[in-house]
RODO-515568 format. One record per residue (C-alpha): x negated, y negated, z; residue number from 1. Coordinates in steps of 0.2 Angstrom, whole numbers, plus 5000, padded with zeros to 4 digits. Layout:
<sites>
SITE      u      v      w     n
SITE      X      Y      Z   NUM
...
</sites>
This chain:
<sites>
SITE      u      v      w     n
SITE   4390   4648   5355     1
SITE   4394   4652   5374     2
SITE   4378   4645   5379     3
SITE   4381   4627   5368     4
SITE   4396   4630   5377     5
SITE   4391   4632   5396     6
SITE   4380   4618   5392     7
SITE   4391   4605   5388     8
SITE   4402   4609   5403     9
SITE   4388   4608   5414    10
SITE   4383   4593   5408    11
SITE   4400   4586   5410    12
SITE   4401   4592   5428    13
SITE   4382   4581   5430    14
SITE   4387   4566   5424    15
SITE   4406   4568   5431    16
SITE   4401   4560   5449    17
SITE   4390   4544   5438    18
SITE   4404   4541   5427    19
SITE   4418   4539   5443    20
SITE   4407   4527   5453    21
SITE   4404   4516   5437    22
SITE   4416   4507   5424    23
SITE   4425   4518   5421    24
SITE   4434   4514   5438    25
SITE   4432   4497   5442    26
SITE   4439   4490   5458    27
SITE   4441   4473   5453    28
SITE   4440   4458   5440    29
SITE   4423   4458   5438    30
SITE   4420   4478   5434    31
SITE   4436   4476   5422    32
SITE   4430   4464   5411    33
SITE   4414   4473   5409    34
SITE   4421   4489   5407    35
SITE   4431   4482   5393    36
SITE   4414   4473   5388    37
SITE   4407   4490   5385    38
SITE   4421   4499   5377    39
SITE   4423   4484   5363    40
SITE   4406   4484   5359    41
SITE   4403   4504   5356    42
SITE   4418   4505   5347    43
SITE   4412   4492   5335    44
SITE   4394   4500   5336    45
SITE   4401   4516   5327    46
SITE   4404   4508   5312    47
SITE   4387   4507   5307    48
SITE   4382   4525   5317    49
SITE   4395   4536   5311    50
SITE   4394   4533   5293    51
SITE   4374   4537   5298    52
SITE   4381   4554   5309    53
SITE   4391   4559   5296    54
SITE   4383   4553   5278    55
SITE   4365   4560   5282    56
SITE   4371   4578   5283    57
SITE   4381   4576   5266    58
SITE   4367   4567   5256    59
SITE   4357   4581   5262    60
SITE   4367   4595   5255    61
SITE   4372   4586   5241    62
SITE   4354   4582   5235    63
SITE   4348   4597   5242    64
SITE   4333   4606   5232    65
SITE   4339   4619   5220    66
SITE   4349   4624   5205    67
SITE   4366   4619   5216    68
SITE   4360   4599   5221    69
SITE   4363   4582   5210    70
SITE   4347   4577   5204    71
SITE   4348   4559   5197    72
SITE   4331   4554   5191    73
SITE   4337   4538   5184    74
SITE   4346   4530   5200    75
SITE   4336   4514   5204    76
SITE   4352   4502   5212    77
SITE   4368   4499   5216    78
SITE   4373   4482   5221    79
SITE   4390   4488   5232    80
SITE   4380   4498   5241    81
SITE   4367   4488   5245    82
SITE   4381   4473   5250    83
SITE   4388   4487   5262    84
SITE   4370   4493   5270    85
SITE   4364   4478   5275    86
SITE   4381   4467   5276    87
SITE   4392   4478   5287    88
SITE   4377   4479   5302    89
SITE   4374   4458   5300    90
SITE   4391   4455   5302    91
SITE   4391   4469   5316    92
SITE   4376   4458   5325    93
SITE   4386   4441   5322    94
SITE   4401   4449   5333    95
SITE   4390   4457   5344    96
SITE   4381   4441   5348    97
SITE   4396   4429   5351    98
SITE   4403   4443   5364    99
SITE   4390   4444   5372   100
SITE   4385   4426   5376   101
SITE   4404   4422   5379   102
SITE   4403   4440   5392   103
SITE   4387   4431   5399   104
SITE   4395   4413   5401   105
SITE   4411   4422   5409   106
SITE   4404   4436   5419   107
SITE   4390   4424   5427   108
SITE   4388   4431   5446   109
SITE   4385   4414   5452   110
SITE   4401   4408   5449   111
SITE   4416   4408   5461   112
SITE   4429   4417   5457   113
SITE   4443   4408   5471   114
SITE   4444   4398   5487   115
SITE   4441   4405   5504   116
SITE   4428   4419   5499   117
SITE   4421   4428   5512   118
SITE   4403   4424   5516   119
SITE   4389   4438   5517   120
SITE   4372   4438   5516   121
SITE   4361   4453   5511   122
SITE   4346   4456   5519   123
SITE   4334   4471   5506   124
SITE   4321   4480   5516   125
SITE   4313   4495   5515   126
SITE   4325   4505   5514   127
SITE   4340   4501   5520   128
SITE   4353   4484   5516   129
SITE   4355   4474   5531   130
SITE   4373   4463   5530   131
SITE   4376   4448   5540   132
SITE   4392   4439   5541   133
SITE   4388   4424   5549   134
SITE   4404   4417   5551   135
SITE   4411   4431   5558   136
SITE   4397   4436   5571   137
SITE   4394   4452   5564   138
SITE   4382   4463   5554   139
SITE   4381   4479   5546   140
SITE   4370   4494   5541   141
SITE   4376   4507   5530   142
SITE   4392   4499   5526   143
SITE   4398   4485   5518   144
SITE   4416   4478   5524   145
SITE   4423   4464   5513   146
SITE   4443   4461   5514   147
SITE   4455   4469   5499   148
SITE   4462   4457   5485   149
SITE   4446   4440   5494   150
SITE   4434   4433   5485   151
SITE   4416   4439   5492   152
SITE   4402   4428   5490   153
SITE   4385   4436   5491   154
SITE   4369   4428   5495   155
SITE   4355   4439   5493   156
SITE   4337   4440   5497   157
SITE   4323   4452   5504   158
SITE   4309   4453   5517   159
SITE   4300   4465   5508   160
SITE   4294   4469   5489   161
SITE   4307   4467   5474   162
SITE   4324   4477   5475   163
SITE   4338   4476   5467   164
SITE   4355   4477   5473   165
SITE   4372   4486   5461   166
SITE   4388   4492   5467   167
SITE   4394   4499   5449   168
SITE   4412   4498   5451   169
SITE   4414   4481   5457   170
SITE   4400   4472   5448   171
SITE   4383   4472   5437   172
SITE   4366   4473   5448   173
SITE   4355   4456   5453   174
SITE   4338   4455   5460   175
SITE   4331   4449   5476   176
SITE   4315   4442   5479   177
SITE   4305   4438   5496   178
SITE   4307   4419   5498   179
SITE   4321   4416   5484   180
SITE   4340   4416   5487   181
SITE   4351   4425   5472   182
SITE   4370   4426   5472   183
SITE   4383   4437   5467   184
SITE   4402   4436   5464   185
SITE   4415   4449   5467   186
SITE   4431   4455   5471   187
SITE   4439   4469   5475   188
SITE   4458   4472   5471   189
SITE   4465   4484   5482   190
SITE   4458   4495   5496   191
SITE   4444   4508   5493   192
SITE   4429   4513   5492   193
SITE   4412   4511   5483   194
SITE   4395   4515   5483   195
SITE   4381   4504   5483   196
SITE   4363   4507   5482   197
SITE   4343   4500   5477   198
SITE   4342   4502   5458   199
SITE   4323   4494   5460   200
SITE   4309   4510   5464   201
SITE   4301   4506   5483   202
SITE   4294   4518   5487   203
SITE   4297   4537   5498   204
SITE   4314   4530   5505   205
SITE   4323   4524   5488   206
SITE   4334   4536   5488   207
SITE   4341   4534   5506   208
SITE   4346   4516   5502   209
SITE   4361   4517   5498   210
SITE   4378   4511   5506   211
SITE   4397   4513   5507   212
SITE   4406   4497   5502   213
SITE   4423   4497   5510   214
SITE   4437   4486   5504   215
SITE   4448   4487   5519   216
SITE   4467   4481   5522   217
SITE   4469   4464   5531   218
SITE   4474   4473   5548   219
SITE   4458   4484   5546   220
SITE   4444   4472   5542   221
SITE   4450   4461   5557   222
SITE   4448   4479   5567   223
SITE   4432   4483   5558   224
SITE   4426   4465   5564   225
SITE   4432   4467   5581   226
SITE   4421   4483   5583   227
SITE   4406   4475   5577   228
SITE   4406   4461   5591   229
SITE   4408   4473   5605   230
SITE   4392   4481   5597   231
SITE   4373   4481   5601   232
SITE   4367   4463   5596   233
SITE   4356   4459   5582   234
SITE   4343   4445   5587   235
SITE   4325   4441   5579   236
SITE   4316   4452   5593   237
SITE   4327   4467   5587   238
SITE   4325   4464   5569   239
SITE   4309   4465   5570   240
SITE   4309   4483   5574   241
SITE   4323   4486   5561   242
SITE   4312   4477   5548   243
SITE   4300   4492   5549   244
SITE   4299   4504   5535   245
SITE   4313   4517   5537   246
SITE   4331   4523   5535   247
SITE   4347   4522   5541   248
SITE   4343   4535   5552   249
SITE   4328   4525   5560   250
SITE   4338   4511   5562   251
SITE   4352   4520   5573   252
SITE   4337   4526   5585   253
SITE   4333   4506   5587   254
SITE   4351   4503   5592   255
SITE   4354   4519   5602   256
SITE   4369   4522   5589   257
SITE   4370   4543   5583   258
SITE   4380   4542   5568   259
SITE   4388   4532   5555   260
SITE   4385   4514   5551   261
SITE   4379   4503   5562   262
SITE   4389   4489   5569   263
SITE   4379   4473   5578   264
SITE   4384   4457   5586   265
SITE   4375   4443   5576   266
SITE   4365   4436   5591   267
SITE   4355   4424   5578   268
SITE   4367   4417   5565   269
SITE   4354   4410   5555   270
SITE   4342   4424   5553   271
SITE   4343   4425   5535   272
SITE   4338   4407   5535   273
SITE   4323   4411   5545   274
SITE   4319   4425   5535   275
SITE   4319   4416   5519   276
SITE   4310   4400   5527   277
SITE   4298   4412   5533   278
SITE   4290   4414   5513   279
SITE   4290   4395   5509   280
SITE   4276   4389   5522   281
SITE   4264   4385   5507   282
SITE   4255   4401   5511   283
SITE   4256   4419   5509   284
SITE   4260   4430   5526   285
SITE   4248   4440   5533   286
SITE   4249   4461   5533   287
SITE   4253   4460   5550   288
SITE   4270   4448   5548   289
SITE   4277   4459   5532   290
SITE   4288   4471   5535   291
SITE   4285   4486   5523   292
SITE   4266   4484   5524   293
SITE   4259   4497   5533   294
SITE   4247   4485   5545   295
SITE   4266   4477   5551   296
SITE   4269   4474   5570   297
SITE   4285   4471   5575   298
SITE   4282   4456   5585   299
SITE   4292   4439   5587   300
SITE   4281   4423   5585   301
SITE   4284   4409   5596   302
</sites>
């Protein structure tokens, strides 16, 4: 018993830190209406598993083998129960369908979800998010500023193999693909902070991309902005090195920066347009122009 015992409080203490980073504390509009997604469909779930939970262990004692069980020879049907067996989980399915094609029409990432969102565009590389605000001048490493109670509007790609990018208390994940655009819609209600990371395997790094998205006051985003402009800039001859397999750590050696996330002036404010352009040239790049292939050279074509 004490070792059933330490094992469930361990396993608590596990799965603690998941369970505070996902919908169980959403930030915003779009976490919420999954999280409430999730607990109505369980809960309507458990009226075909409990009675499974909780019926198996009584027909087995009940029918058990021995002097002390029923034994019923004779029993070929009952009609009642045979109308609850397989009507209870159709009527479970129908409910579970129409939720979740109205939870799919409602919760679609692409959709806006108010006027004046703020713009970013997400950069996947191995392994390491790259964020660009281009109407602000600024991009980011490491962190993810957005303004508290704004729309964001997210345009995501990558300049490397398939990833896919989740920040768990604000919204579901979405994939990016070299050469193709996808978007994401969120908002976060008050200040806070989340964390982000690469839920598609790319290899040694994976588990260093991750990110810290910070939904900041008015008064602090215009600040965090602010800083970034004064920052090292970020051009198409410097992200060619930063395109290069490594971490975050690897990138603040590139821009001369010790610790925390990197904050860069947007020298080019249609790199992610000349990233994407890049894969639609009616032929497939070369080892040498791919960043994440080990024959990459960090060099800027004319």
């Amino acid at each position: 018993m004490k070792q059933m015992r330490f094992s469930v409080v361990a396993l608590l203490l596990i799965a603690a830190p998941a369970l505070a980073e996902g919908l169980l504390t959403p930030m915003g509009p779009i976490a919420a209406d999954q999280q409430v997604h999730m607990i109505r469909v369980t809960a309507i779930t458990m009226i075909a598993v409990l009675p499974v939970l909780i019926g198996v262990p009584l027909i087995l004692w009940r029918y058990r083998r021995g002097k002390q069980g029923t034994y019923r020879p004779h029993f070929e049907l009952s009609v009642p129960l045979e109308i609850v067996m397989w009507g209870i989980p159709t009527l479970i399915i129908v409910i579970l369908s129409y939720w979740l094609w109205h939870s799919t029409s409602r919760l679609d990432p692409y959709r806006p979800l108010g006027p004046d969102p703020v713009e970013v565009q997400v950069i996947g590389l191995d392994w390491k998010w790259l964020f660009l605000y281009p109407k602000e001048g600024v991009a980011s490493i490491g962190a993810m500023p957005i303004p508290a109670g704004r729309p964001v509007q997210m345009r995501l790609t990558t300049d490397t193999v398939m990833q896919s990018f989740m920040v768990p208390k604000l919204a579901g994940q979405i994939y990016t693909m070299p050469g193709m655009i996808t978007n994401l819609n969120f908002q976060a209600d008050h200040p806070g902070t989340a964390n982000g990371f690469n839920t598609q395997y790319n290899g040694a790094g994976f588990a260093d991309q991750h990110f810290t998205l910070e939904a900041l006051s008015p008064e602090d985003w215009q600040a965090w902005m602010t800083a970034a402009r004064n920052g090292p800039a970020l051009d198409q001859q410097s992200y060619a090195e930063l395109a290069k397999r490594g971490t975050l750590d690897d990138a603040r050696k590139i821009f001369g920066v010790s610790d925390g996330p990197l904050r860069l002036r947007l020298a080019d404010d249609q790199l992610f347009q000349h990233i994407v352009h890049r894969y639609h040239q009616g032929k497939a790049l070369p080892d040498t122009e791919q960043p994440g292939a080990p024959a990459y050279r960090a060099e800027v074509k004319p």
